[in-house]
C-alpha positions in Angstrom: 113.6 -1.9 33.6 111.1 0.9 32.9 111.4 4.6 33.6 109.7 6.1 36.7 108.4 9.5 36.5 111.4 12.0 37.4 109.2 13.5 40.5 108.8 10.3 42.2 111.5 8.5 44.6 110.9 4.9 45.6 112.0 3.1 48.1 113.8 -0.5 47.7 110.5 -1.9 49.2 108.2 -0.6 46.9 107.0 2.4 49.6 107.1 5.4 47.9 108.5 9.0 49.7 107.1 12.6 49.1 107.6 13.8 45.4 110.4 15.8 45.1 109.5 17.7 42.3 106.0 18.6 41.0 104.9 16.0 38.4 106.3 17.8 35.0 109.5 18.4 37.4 109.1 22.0 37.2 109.2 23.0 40.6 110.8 21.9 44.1 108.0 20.9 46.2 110.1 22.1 49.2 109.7 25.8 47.1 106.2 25.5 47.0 105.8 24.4 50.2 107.6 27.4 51.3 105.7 29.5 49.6 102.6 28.4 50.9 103.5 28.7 54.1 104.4 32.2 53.6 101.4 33.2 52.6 99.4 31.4 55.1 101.4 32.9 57.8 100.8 36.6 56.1 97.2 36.0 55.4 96.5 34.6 59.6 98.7 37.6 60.7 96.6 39.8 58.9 93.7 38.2 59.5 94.4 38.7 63.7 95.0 41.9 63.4 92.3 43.4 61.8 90.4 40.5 63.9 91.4 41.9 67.4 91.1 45.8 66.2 87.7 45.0 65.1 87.4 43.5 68.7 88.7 46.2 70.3 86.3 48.7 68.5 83.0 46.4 69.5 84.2 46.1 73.2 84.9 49.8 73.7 81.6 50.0 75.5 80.8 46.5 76.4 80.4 43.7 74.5 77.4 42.1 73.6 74.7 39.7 71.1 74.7 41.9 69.0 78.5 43.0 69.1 79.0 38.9 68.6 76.3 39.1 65.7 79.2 42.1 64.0 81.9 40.7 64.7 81.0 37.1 63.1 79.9 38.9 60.1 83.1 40.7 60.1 85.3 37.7 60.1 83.7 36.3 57.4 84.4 38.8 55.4 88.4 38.6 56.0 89.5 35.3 54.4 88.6 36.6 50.5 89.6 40.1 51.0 93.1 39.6 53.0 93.8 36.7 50.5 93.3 39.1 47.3 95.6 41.5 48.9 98.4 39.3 49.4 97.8 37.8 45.9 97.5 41.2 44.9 100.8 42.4 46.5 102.8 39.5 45.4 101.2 39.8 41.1 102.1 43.4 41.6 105.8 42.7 42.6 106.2 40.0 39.9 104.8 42.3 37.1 107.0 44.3 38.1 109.9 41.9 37.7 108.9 41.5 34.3 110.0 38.3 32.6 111.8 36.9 35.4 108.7 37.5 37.5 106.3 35.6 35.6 108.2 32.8 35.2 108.6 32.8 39.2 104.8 32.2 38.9 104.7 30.3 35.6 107.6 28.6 35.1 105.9 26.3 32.0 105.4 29.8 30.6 108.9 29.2 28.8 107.9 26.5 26.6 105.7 28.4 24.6 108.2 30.9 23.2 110.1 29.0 20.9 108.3 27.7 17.1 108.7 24.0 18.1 106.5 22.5 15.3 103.3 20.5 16.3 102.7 17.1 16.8 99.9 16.7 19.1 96.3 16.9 17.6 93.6 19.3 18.9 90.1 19.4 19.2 88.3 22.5 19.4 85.3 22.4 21.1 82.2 24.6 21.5 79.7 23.2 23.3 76.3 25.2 23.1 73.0 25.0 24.5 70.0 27.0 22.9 72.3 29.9 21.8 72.4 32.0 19.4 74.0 29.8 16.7 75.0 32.5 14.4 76.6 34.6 17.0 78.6 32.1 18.6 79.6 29.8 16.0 80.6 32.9 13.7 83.5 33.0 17.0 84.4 29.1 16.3 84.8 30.3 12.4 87.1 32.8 13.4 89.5 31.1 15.6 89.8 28.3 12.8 90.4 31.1 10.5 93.1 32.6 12.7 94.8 29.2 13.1 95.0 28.6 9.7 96.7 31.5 9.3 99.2 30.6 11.0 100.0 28.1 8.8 99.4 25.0 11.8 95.9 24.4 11.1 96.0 20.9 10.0 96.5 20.4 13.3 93.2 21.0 14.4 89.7 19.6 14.6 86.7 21.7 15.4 83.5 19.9 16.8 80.4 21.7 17.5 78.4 19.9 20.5 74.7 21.1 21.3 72.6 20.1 23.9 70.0 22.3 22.4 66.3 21.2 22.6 64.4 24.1 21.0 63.8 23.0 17.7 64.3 26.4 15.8 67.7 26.9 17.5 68.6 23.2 16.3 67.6 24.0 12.6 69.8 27.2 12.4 72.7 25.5 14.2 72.8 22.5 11.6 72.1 24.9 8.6 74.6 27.2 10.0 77.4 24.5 10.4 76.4 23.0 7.2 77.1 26.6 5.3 80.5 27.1 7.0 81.4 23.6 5.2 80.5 24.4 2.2 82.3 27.3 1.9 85.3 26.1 2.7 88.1 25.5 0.0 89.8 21.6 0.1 89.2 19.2 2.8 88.6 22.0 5.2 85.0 21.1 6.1 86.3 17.5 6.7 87.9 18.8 10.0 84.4 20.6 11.4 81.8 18.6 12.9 78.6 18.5 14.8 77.0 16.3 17.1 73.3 17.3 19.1 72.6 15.4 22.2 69.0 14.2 22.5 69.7 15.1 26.1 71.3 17.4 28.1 72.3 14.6 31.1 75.2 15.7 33.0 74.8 19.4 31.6 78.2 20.9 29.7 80.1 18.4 31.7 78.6 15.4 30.6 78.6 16.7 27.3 82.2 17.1 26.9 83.4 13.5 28.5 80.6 12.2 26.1 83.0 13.7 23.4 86.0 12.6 25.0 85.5 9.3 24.9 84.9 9.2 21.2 87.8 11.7 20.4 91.0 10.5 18.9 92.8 13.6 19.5 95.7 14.7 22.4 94.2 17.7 23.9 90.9 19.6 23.8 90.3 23.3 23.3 87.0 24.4 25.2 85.1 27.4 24.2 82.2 28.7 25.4 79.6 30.3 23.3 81.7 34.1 24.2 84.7 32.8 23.7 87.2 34.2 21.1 91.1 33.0 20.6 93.5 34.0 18.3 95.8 31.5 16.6 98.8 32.4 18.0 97.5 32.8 21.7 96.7 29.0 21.0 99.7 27.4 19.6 101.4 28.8 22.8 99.3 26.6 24.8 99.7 24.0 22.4 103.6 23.7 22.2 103.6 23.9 26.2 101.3 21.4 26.6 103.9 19.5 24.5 106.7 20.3 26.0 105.3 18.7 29.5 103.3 15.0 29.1 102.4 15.8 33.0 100.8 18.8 32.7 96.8 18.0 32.3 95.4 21.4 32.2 96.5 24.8 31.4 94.5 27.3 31.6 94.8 30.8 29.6 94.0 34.2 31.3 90.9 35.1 29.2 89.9 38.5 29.4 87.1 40.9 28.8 86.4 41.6 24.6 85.8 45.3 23.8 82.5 46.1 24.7 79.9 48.7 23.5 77.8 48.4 26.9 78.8 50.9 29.4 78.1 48.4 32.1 80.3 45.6 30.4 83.2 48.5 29.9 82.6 49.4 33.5 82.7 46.1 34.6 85.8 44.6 32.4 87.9 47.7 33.4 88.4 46.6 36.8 88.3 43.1 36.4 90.8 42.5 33.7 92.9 45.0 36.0 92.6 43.0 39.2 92.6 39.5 37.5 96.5 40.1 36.1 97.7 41.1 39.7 95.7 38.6 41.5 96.5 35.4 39.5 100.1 35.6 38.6 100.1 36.2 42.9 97.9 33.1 43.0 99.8 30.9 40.5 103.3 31.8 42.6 102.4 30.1 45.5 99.3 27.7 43.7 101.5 26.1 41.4 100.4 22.8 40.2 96.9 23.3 41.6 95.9 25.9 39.4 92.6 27.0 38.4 90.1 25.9 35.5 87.4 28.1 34.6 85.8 25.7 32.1 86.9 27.2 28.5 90.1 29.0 26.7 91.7 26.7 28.5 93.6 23.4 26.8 92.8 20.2 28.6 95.2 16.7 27.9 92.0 14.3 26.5 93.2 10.8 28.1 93.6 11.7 31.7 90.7 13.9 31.8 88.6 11.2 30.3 89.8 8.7 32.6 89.7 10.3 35.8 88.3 13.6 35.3 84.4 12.2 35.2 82.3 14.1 37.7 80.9 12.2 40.7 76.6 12.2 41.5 76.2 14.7 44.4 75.1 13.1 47.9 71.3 13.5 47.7 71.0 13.3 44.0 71.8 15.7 40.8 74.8 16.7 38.9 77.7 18.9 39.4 76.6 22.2 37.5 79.9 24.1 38.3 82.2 21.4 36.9 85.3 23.0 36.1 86.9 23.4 39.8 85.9 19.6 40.4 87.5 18.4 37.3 90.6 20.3 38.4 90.8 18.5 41.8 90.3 15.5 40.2 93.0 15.7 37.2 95.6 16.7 39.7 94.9 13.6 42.1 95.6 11.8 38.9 99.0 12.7 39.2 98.7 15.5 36.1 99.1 19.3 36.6 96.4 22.1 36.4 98.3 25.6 35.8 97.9 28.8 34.7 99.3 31.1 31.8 99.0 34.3 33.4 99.7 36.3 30.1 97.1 38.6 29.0 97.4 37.0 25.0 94.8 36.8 22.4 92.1 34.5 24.8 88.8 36.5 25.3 85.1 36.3 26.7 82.4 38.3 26.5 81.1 40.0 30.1 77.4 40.6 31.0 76.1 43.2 29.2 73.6 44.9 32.1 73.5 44.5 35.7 70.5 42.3 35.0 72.9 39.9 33.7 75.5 40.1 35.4 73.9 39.5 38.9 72.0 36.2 37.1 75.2 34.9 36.3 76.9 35.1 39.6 73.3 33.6 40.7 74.3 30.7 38.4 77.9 30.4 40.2 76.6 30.7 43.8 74.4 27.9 43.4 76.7 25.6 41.3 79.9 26.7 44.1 77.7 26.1 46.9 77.1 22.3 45.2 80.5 21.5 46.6 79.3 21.1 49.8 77.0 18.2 48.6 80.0 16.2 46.8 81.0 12.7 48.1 84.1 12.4 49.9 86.8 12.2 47.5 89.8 10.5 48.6 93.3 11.5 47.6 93.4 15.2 46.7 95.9 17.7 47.3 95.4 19.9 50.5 95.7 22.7 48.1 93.1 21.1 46.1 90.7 20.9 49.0 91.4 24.2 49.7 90.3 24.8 46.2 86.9 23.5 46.7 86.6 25.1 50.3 87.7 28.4 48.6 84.9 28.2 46.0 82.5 28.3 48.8 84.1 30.7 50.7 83.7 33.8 48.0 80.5 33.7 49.0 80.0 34.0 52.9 80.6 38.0 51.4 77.7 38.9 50.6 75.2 37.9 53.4 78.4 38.9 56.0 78.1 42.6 54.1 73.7 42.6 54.2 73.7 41.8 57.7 76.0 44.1 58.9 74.4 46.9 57.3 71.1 45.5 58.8 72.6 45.7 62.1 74.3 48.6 61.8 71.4 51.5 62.9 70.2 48.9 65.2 73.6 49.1 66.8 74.0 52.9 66.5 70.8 53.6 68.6 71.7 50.7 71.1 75.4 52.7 71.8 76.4 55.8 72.2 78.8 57.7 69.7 81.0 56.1 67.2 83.6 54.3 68.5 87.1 55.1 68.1 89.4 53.6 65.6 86.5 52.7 64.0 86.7 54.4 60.6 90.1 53.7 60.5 89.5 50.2 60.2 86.8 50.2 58.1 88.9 52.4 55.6 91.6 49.8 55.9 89.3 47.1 54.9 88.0 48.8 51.7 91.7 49.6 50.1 92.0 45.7 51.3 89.2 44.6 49.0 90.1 46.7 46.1 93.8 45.6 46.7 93.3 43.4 43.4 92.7 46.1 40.6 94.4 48.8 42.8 97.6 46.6 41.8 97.0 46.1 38.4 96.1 50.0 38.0 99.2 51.0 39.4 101.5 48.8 37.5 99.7 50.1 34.4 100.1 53.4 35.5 103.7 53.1 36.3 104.4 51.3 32.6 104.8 54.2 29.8 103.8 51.4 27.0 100.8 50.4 28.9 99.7 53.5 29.7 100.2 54.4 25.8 98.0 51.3 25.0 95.4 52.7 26.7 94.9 56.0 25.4 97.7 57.8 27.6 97.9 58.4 31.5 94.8 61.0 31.8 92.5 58.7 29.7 93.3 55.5 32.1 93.2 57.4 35.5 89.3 58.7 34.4 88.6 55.4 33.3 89.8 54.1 36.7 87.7 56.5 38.6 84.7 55.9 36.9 85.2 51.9 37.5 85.9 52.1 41.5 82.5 54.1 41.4 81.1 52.1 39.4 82.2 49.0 41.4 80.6 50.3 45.0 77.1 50.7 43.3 77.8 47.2 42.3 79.2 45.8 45.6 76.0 47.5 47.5 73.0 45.8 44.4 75.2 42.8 44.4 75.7 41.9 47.4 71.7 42.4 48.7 70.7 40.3 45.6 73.2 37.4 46.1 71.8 37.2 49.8 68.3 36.5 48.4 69.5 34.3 46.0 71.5 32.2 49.6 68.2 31.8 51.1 66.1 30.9 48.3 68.5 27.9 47.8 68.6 27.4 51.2 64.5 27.3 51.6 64.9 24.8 48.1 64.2 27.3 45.5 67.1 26.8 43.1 66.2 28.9 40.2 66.8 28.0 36.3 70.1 27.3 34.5 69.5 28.7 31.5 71.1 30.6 28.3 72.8 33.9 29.1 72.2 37.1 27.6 75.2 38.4 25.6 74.9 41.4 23.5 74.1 45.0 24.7 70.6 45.9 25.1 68.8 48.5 26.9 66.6 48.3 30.2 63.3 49.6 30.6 62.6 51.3 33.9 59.6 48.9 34.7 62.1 45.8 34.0 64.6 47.2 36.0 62.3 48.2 38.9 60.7 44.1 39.0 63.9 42.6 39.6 65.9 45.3 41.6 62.4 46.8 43.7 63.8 44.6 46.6 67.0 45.5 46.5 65.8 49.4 46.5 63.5 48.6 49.1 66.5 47.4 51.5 68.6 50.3 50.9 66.0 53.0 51.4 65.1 51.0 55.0 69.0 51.0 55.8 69.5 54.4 54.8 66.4 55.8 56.1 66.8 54.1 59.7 70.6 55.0 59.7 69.7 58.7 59.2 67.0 58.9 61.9 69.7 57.8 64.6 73.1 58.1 63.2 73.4 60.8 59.5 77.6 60.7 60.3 77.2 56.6 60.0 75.2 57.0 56.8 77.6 59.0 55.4 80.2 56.8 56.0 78.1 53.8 54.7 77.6 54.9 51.6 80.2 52.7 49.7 78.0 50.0 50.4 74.4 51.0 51.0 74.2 53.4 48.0 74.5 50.3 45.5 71.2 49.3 46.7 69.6 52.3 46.8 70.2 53.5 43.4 70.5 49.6 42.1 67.3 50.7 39.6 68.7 53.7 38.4 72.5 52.3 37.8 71.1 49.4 35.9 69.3 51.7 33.8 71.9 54.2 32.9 74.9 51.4 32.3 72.5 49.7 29.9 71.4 52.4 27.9 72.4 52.5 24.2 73.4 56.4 24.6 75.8 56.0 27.3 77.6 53.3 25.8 77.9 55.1 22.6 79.3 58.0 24.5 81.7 55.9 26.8 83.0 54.4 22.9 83.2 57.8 21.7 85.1 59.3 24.1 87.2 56.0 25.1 86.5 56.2 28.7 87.5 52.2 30.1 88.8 51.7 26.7 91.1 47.9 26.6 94.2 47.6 24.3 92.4 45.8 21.7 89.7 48.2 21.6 92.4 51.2 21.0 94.5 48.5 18.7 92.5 45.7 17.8 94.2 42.5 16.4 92.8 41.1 13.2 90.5 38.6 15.3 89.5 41.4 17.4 88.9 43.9 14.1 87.1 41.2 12.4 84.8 40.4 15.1 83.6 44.2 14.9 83.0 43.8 11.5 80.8 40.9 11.8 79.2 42.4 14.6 78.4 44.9 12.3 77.5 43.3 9.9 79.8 44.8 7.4 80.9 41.0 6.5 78.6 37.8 6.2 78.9 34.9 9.2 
């Protein structure tokens, strides 16, 4: 008689109950459930409260349109930020724990620990599109290096896929691969190939279940053209993914690579901060329905070739934001999505200006926002639907943020006085949304080793104070921007998907002023109306109005040369690796350089 899966009871009849256990039998589902439950019952009785005191503050002198207008805007902006503070508060207390915390969160987490020797095949994938071939396969070159250094590399494959069309990029990316071949010792260059698409149909997506159906490999590796991984960091993955045939996708915590742009250091300061905190919190109570981000992530090849293949939105077009689908779908398959929430050797490159940075989150707003176009697709996980509504959700911020501060002097000469409890709750609501990297600055600070690895305690605090600064002036120019970017999708102007920018590079005023002018223009009309009939209120608005107002100005400074030189030089929002670079991380530099050839 053959074996069921462990995490599946039948019935004599053939009817099957409720799993008892998640698919790699990891996890009670009755834990999980209870989990969930706990943290939708602290996220709704956080989300009344500061509902009905926001109430309370609009009704104080009557309540009306417009008081309706604030408080809708208001409520949209609660689901994100009282979620990151729970996830927030729980990654905190779970760091804190230590091991036993993180294994609370990730219990798969164990499985890598050991030197349980390999016998699944994996294919390391780049998949490019009209970039820089030299820069980004010189990253490919490395991790193979670093793998074979750790005396496993037989075990892996390395395929370059392009979907490039312009013809000079094509040339250098063949004549690139074919000089990494050649220099390689053995039957080393037997184990890289390339592949170019004539077409780009189904975008990165379609690109990688193109490869998938040819591959005779286990698992897949995805790297973007950032990405950087060192050996180690991957054999982890690798031996996990061994150690449980159910789990489909796991997903390494990639974080930011030293950067010499102040804006990148800036930016990658908070973030890497916040996103410790926030997704060992999320994976606690997410589980099995973990995230994928699309790259430095290993993916099982059979399942996702079989079930993972993206449906045709309703209307027409492809899914351009693929990896959040393909997790919904590889889970309904009966396989797990998780997360390693372990910041280990698994690195990207940020934006390295403002410029950039608000085209990228252009590029996810439009392809999250595609989620509302997809079919109906029978047979997820609530928590995967959840998934999907969540990626939507992120962004009802920024036009909930732009319209309040629209209506906010229109409000303030309409009723007399501020109203009480006001700033109160206002203040309450901005330590809720920087909850996230609040948490994963304090359990740095409150860890002598990490604090150390940083530079030492005074270092890390001015490095922190800089980056909440920093991150207001971004809030107010993002936030204004992204709200354009809504209605120009919604009035059918999608914009271009193109190659990003990656390396630093300054910003000429002019430039700066052509794509930020509206944004300054909507912060000196806020500004200027709200100190005409209210100077207190504009005060107080400054944490998100001043990001607009001085959007030209901040996007200048962060991507000037000088500034970044002088952020390196002093070590102000310097990483670990930056302080202590591993080899990968010190022979990156080096190439980057140009002290050794690609």
């Amino acid at each position: 008689m053959p074996q069921t899966d462990s995490s599946v009871v039948t019935l004599a009849e053939g009817a099957s109950r409720a799993p008892l256990t998640t698919p790699t039998g990891l996890q009670a589902c009755i834990t999980l459930r209870r989990r969930r439950w706990l943290v939708l019952g602290l996220c709704l009785a956080t989300v009344l409260g500061l509902a009905a005191g926001l109430w309370a503050v609009l009704a104080q002198d009557g309540f009306d349109g417009l008081d309706l207008a604030l408080l809708a805007c208001g409520l949209a902006t609660l689901p994100w930020t009282v979620l990151g503070f729970w996830n927030a508060a729980i990654g905190f207390l779970l760091l804190r724990a230590g091991r036993t915390g993180v294994l609370a969160a990730a219990p798969h987490a164990a499985a890598g620990e050991g030197e349980a020797p390999l016998h699944l095949t994996t294919a390391v994938v780049m998949t490019l599109r009209n970039e820089d071939p030299g820069r980004a396969l010189s990253r490919l070159a490395l991790v193979r290096e670093s793998l074979e250094r750790t005396g496993h590399g037989s075990a892996f494959q390395y395929h370059v896929l392009s979907d490039s069309d312009d013809p000079g990029i094509i040339g250098a990316e063949e004549a690139w691969v074919a000089a990494w071949r050649a220099g390689l010792p053995g039957t080393g260059a037997a184990r890289i190939h390339y592949r170019r698409r004539r077409d780009n149909a189904g975008y990165k997506a379609g690109n990688l279940q193109d490869f998938c159906a040819r591959s005779d490999a286990d698992l897949m590796l995805p790297l973007d053209a950032d990405s950087l991984m060192t050996g180690p960091a991957i054999l982890r993955l690798v031996r996990i993914m061994q150690a449980h045939p159910r789990l489909g996708i796991l997903q390494s915590l990639a974080v930011g690579a030293p950067a010499s742009s102040a804006f990148a250091r800036l930016f990658q300061f908070g973030m890497r901060h916040g996103m410790l905190p926030y997704t060992l919190g999320a994976a606690w109570w997410g589980a099995e329905c973990g995230p994928f981000w699309g790259h430095n992530a290993l993916v099982r090849i059979a399942p996702f070739s079989a079930h993972c293949r993206l449906p045709p939105l309703r209307g027409g077009g492809a899914v351009l934001s693929h990896d959040q689908v393909e997790a919904v779908l590889m889970r309904r398959a009966g396989y797990e999505v998780r997360v390693l929430p372990i910041e280990e050797g698994s690195f990207e490159d940020n934006p390295p200006t403002l410029l950039d940075h608000l085209t990228r989150d252009a590029r996810w707003c439009r392809g999250n926002l595609q989620y509302l176009r997809l079919p109906a697709l029978p047979g997820l996980e609530p928590m995967s639907r959840f998934q999907l509504a969540w990626a939507v959700m992120m962004f009802l911020n920024p036009p909930a943020l732009t319209l309040v501060l629209l209506l906010l002097p229109w409000r303030a000469a309409t009723h007399a006085g501020p109203a009480a409890g006001a700033a109160e709750l206002y203040l309450v609501w901005l330590l809720l949304s920087l909850a996230p990297k609040l948490a994963g600055y304090a359990a740095a600070l409150a860890d002598g080793r990490a604090r150390a690895a940083h530079g030492g305690g005074v270092r890390f605090l001015a490095g922190m104070m800089a980056e909440i600064a920093a991150s207001f002036l971004l809030l107010g120019a993002a936030s204004v921007r992204l709200t354009a970017v809504m209605i120009g999708l919604a009035l059918g102007r999608a914009g271009l998907w193109t190659a990003q920018d990656r390396d630093a590079r300054g910003v000429r005023w002019g430039e700066a002023f052509r794509a930020l002018g509206g944004v300054t223009l909507f912060g000196i009309v806020v500004c200027g109306a709200l100190a005409l009939v209210s100077p207190v209120l504009l005060a107080w608005s400054l944490p998100l109005t001043l990001g607009s107002l001085l959007a030209v100005p901040f996007c200048v400074l962060t991507a000037a040369p000088g500034t970044g030189r002088a952020m390196v030089r002093v070590g102000l929002c310097a990483t670990r690796e930056e302080i202590a670079p591993p080899w990968e991380i010190a022979r990156l530099g080096e190439e980057r350089d140009g002290l050794v050839s690609g």
